[in-house]
PADO-943420 format. One record per atom (N, C-alpha, C, CB): residue in one letter; atom name; x, y, z. Coordinates in Angstrom, 3 decimals, always signed. Glycine has a CB too. Layout:
BEGIN
<r type="A" atom="CA" px="X" py="Y" pz="Z"/>
...
***
This chain:
BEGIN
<r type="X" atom="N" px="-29.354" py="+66.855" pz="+32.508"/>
<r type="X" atom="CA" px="-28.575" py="+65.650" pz="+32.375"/>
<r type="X" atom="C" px="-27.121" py="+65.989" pz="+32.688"/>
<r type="X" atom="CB" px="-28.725" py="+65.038" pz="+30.955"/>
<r type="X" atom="N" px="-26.554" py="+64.893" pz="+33.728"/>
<r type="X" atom="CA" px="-25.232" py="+65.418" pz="+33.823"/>
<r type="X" atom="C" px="-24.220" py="+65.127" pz="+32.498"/>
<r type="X" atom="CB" px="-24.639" py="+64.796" pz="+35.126"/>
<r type="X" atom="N" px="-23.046" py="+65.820" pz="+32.600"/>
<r type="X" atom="CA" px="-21.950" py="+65.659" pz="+31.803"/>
<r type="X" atom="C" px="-21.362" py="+64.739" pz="+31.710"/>
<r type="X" atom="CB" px="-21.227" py="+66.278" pz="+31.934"/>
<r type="X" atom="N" px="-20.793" py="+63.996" pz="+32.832"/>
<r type="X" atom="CA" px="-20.361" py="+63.046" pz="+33.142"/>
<r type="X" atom="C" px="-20.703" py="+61.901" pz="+32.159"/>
<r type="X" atom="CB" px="-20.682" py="+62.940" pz="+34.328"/>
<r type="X" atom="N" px="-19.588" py="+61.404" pz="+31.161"/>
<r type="X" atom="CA" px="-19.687" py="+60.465" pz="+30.618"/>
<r type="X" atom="C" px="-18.483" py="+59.134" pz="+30.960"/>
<r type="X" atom="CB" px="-19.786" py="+61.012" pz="+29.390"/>
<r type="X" atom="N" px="-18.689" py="+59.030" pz="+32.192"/>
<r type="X" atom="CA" px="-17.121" py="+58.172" pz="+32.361"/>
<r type="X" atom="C" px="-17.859" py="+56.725" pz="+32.820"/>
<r type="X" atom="CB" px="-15.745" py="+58.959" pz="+33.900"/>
<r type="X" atom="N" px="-17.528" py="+55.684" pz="+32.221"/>
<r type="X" atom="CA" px="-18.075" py="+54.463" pz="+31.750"/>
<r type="X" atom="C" px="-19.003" py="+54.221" pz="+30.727"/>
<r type="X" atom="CB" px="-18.545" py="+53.971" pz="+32.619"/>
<r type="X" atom="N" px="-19.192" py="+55.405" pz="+30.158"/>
<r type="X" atom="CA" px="-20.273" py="+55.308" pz="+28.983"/>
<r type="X" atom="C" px="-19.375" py="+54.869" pz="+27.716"/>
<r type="X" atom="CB" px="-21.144" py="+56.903" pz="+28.673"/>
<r type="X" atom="N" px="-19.710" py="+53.769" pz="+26.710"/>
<r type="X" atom="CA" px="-19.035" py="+53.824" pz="+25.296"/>
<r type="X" atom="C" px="-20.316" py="+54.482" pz="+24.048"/>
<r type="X" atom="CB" px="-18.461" py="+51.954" pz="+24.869"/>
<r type="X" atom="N" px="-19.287" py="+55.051" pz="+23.228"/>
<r type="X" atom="CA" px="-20.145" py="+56.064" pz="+22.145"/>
<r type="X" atom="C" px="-21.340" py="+55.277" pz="+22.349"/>
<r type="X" atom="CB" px="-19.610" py="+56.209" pz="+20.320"/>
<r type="X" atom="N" px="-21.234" py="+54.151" pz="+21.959"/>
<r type="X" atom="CA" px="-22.901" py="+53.066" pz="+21.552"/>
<r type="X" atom="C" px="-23.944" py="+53.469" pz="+22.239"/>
<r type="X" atom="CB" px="-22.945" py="+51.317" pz="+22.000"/>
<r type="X" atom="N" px="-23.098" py="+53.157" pz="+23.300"/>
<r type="X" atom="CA" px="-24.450" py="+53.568" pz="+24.565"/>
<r type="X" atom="C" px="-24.837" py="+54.338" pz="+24.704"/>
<r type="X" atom="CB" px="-24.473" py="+53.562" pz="+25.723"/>
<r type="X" atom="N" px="-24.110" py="+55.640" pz="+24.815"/>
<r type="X" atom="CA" px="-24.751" py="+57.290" pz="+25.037"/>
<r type="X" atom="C" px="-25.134" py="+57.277" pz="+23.534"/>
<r type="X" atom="CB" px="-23.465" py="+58.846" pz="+25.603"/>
<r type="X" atom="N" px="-25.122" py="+56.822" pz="+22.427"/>
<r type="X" atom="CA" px="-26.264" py="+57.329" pz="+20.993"/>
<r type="X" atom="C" px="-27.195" py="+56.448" pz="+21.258"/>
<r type="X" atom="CB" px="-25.753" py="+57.139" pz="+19.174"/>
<r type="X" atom="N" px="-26.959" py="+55.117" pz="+21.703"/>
<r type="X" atom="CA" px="-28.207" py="+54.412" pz="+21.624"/>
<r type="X" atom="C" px="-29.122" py="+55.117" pz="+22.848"/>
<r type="X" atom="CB" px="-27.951" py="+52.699" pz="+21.806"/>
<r type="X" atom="N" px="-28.674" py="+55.964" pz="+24.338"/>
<r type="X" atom="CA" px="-29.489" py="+56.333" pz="+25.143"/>
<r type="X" atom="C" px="-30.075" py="+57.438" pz="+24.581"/>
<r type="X" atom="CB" px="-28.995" py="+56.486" pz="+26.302"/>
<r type="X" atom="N" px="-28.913" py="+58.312" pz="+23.636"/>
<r type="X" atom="CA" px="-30.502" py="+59.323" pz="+23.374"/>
<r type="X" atom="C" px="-31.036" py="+58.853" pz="+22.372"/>
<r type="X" atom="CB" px="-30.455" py="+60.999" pz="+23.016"/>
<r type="X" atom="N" px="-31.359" py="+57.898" pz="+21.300"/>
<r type="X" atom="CA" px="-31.894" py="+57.565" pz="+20.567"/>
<r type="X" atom="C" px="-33.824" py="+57.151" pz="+21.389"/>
<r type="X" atom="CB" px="-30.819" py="+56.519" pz="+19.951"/>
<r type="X" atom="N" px="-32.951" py="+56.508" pz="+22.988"/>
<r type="X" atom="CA" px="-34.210" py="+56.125" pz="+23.315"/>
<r type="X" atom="C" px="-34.631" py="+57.354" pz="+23.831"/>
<r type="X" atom="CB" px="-34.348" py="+54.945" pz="+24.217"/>
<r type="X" atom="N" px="-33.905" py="+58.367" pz="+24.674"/>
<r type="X" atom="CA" px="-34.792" py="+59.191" pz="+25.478"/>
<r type="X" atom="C" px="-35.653" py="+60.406" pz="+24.695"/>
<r type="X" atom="CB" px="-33.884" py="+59.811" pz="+26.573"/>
<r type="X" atom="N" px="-35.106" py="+60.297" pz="+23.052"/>
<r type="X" atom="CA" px="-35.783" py="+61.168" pz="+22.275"/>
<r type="X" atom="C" px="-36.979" py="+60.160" pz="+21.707"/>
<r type="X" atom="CB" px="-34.776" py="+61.889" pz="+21.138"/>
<r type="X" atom="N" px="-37.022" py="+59.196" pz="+21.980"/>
<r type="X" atom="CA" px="-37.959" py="+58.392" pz="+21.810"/>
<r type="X" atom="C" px="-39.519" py="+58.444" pz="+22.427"/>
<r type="X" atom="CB" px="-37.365" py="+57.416" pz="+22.140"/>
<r type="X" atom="N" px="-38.798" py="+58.116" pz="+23.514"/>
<r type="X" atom="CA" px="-39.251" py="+58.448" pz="+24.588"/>
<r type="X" atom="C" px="-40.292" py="+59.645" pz="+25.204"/>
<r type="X" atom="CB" px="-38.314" py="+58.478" pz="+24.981"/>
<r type="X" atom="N" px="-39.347" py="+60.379" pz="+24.805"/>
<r type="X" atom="CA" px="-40.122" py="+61.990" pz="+25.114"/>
<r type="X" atom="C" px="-41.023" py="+62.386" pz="+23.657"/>
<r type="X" atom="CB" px="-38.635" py="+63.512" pz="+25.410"/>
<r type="X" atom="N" px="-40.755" py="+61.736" pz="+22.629"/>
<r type="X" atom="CA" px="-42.094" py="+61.896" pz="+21.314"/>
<r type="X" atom="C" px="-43.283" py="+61.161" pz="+21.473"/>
<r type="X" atom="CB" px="-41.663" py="+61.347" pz="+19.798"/>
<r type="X" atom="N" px="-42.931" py="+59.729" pz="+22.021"/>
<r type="X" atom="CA" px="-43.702" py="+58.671" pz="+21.593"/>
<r type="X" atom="C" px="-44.389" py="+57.916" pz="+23.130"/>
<r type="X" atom="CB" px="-42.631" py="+57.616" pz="+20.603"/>
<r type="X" atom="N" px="-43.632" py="+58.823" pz="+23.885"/>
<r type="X" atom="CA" px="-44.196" py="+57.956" pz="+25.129"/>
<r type="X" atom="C" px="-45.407" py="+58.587" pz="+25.915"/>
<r type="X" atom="CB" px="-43.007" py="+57.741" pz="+26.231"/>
<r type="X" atom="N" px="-45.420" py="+58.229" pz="+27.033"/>
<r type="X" atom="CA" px="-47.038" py="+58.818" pz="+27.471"/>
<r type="X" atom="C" px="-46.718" py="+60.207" pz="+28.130"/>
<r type="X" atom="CB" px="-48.001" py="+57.699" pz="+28.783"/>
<r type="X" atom="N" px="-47.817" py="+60.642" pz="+28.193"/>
<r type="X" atom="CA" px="-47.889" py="+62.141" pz="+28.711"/>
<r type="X" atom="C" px="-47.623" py="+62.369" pz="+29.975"/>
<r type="X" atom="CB" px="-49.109" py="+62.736" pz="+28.563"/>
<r type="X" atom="N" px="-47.544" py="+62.190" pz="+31.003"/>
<r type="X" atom="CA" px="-47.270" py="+62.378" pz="+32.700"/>
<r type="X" atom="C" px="-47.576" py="+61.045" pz="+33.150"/>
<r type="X" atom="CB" px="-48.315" py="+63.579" pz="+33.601"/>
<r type="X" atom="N" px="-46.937" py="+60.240" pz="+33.688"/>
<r type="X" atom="CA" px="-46.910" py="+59.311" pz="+34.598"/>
<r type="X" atom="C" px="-46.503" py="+59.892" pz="+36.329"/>
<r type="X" atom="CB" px="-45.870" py="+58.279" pz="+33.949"/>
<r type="X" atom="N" px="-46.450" py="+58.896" pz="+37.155"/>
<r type="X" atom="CA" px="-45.645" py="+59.547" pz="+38.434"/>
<r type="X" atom="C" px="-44.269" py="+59.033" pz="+38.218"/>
<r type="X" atom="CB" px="-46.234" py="+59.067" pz="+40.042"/>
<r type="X" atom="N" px="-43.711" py="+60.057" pz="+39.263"/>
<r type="X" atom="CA" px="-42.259" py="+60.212" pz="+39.123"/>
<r type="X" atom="C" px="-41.614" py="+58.346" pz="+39.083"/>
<r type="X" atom="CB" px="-41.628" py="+61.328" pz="+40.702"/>
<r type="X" atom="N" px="-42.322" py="+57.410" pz="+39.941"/>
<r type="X" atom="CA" px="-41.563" py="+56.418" pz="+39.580"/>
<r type="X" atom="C" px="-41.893" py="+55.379" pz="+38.550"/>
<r type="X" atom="CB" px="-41.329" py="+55.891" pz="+40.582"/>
<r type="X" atom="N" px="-42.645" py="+55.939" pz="+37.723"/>
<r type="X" atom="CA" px="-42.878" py="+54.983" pz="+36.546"/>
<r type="X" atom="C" px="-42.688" py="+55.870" pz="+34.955"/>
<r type="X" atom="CB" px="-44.609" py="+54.307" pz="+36.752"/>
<r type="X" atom="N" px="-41.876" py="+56.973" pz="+35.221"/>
<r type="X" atom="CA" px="-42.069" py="+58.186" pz="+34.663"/>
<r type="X" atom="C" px="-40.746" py="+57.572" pz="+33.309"/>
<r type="X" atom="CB" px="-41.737" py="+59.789" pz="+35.942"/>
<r type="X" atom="N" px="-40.802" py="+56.732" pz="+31.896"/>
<r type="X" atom="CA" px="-39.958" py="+56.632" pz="+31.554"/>
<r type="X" atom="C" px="-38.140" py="+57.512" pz="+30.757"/>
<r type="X" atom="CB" px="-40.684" py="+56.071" pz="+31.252"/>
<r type="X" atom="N" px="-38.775" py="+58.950" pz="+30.930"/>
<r type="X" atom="CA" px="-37.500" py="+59.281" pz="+30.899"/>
<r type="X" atom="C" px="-36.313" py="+59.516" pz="+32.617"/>
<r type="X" atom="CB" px="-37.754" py="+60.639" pz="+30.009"/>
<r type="X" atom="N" px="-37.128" py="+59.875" pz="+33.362"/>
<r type="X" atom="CA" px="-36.732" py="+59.673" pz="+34.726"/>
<r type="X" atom="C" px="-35.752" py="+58.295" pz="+34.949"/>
<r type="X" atom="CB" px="-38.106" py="+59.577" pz="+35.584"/>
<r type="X" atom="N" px="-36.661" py="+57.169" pz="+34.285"/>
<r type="X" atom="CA" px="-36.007" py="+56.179" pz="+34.527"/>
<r type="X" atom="C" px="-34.770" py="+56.051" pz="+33.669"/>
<r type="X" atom="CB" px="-36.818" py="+55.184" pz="+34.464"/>
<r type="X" atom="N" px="-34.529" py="+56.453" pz="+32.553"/>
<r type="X" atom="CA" px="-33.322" py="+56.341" pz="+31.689"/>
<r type="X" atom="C" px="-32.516" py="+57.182" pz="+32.566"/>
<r type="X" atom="CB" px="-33.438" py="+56.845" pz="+30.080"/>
<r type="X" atom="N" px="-32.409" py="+58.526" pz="+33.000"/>
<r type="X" atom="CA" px="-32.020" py="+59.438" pz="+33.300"/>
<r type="X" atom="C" px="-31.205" py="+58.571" pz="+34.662"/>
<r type="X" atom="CB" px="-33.115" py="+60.590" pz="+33.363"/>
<r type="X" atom="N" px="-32.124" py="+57.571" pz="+35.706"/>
<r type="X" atom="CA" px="-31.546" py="+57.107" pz="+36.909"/>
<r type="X" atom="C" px="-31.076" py="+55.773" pz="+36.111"/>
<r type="X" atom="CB" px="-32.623" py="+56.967" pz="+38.345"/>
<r type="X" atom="N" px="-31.015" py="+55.427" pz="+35.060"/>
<r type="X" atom="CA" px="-29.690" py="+54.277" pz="+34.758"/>
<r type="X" atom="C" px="-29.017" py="+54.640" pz="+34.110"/>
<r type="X" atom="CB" px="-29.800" py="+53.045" pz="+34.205"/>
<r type="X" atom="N" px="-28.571" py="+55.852" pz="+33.766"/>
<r type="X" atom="CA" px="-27.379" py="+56.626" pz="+33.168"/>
<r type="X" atom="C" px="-26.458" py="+56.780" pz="+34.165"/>
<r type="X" atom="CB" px="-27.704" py="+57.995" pz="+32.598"/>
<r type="X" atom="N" px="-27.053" py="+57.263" pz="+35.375"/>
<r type="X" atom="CA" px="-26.519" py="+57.905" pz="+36.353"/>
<r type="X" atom="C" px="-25.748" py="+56.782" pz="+37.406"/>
<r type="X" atom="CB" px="-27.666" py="+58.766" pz="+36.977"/>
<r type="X" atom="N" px="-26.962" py="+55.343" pz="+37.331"/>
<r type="X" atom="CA" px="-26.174" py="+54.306" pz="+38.177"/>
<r type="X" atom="C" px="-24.739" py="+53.889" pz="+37.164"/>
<r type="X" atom="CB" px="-27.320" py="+52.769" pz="+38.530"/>
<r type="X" atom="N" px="-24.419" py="+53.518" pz="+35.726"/>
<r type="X" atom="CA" px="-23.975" py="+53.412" pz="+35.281"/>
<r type="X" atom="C" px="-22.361" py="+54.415" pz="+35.479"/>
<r type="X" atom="CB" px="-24.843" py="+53.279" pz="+34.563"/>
<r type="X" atom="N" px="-23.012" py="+55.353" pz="+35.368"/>
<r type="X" atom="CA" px="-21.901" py="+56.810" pz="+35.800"/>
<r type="X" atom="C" px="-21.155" py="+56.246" pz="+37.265"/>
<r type="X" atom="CB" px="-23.060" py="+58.702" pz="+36.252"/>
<r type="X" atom="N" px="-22.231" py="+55.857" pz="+38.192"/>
<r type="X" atom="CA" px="-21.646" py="+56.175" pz="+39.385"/>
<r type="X" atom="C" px="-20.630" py="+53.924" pz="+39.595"/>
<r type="X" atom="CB" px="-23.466" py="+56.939" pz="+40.906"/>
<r type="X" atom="N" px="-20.898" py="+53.385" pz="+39.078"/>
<r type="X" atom="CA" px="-20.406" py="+52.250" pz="+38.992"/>
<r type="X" atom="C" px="-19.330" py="+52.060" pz="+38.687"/>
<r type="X" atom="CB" px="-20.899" py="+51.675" pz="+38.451"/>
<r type="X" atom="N" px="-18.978" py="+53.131" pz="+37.422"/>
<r type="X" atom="CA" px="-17.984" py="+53.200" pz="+36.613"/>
<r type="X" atom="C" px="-17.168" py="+54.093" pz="+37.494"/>
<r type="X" atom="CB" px="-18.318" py="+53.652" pz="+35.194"/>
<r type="X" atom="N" px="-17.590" py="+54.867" pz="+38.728"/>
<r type="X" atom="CA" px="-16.547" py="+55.749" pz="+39.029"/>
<r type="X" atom="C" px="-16.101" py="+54.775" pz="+40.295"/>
<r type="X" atom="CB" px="-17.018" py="+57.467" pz="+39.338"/>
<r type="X" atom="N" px="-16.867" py="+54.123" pz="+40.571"/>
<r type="X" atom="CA" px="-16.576" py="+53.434" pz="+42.017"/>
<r type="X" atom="C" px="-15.488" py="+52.127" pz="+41.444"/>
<r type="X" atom="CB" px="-18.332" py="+52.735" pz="+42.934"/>
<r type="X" atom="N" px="-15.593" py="+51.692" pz="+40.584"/>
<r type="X" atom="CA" px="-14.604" py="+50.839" pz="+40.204"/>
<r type="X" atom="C" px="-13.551" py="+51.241" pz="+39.473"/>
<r type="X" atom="CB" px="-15.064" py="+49.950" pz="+39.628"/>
<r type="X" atom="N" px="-13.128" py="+52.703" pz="+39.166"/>
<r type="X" atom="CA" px="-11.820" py="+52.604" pz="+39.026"/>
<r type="X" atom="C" px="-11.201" py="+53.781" pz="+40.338"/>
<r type="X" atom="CB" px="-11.432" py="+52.963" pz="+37.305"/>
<r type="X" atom="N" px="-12.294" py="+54.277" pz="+41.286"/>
<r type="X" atom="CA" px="-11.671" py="+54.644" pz="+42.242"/>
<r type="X" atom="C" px="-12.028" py="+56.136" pz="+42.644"/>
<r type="X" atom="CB" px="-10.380" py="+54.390" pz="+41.950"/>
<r type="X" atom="N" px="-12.737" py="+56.831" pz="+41.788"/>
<r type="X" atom="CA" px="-12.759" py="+58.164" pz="+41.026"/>
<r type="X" atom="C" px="-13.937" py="+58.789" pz="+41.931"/>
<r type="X" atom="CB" px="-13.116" py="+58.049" pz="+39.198"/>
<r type="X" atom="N" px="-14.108" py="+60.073" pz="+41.689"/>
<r type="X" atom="CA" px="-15.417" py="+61.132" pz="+42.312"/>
<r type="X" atom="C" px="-15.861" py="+61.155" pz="+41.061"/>
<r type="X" atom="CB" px="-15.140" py="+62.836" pz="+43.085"/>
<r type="X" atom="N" px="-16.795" py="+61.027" pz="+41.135"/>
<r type="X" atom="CA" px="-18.316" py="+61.589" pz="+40.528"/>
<r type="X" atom="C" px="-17.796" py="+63.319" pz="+40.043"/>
<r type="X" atom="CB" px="-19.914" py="+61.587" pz="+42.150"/>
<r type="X" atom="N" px="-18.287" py="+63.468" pz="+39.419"/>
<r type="X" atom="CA" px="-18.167" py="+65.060" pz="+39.016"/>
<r type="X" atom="C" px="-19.215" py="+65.538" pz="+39.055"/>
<r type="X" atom="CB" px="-17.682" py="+65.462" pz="+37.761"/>
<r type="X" atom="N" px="-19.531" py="+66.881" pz="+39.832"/>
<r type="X" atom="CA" px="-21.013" py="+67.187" pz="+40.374"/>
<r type="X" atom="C" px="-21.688" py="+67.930" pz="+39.314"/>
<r type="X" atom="CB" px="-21.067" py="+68.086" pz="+41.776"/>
***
């Protein structure tokens, strides 16, 4: 998981790992990669990340 927390507020990054530890206890055992639900948290963290950098102007931090 990247570092990058720039557009994230506290809420959101506790409420995301609240779900992705959720997730990874309670959810199913192997799906494919595109129905795979921590994958999917993981790629709306990341659109979120990258939204937040494009609107105030910023690079991504790799």
């Amino acid at each position: 998981m990247a570092k990058d927390r720039t557009g994230l507020s506290l809420g959101y990054r506790i409420m995301w790992r609240v779900r992705y530890i959720g997730v990874s206890v309670f959810g199913p055992a192997q799906l494919d990669p595109d129905d795979d639900p921590k994958d999917n948290l993981l790629r709306e963290r990341q659109r979120k990340v990258a939204a937040a950098h494009a609107a105030a102007g910023t690079a991504p931090r790799a």
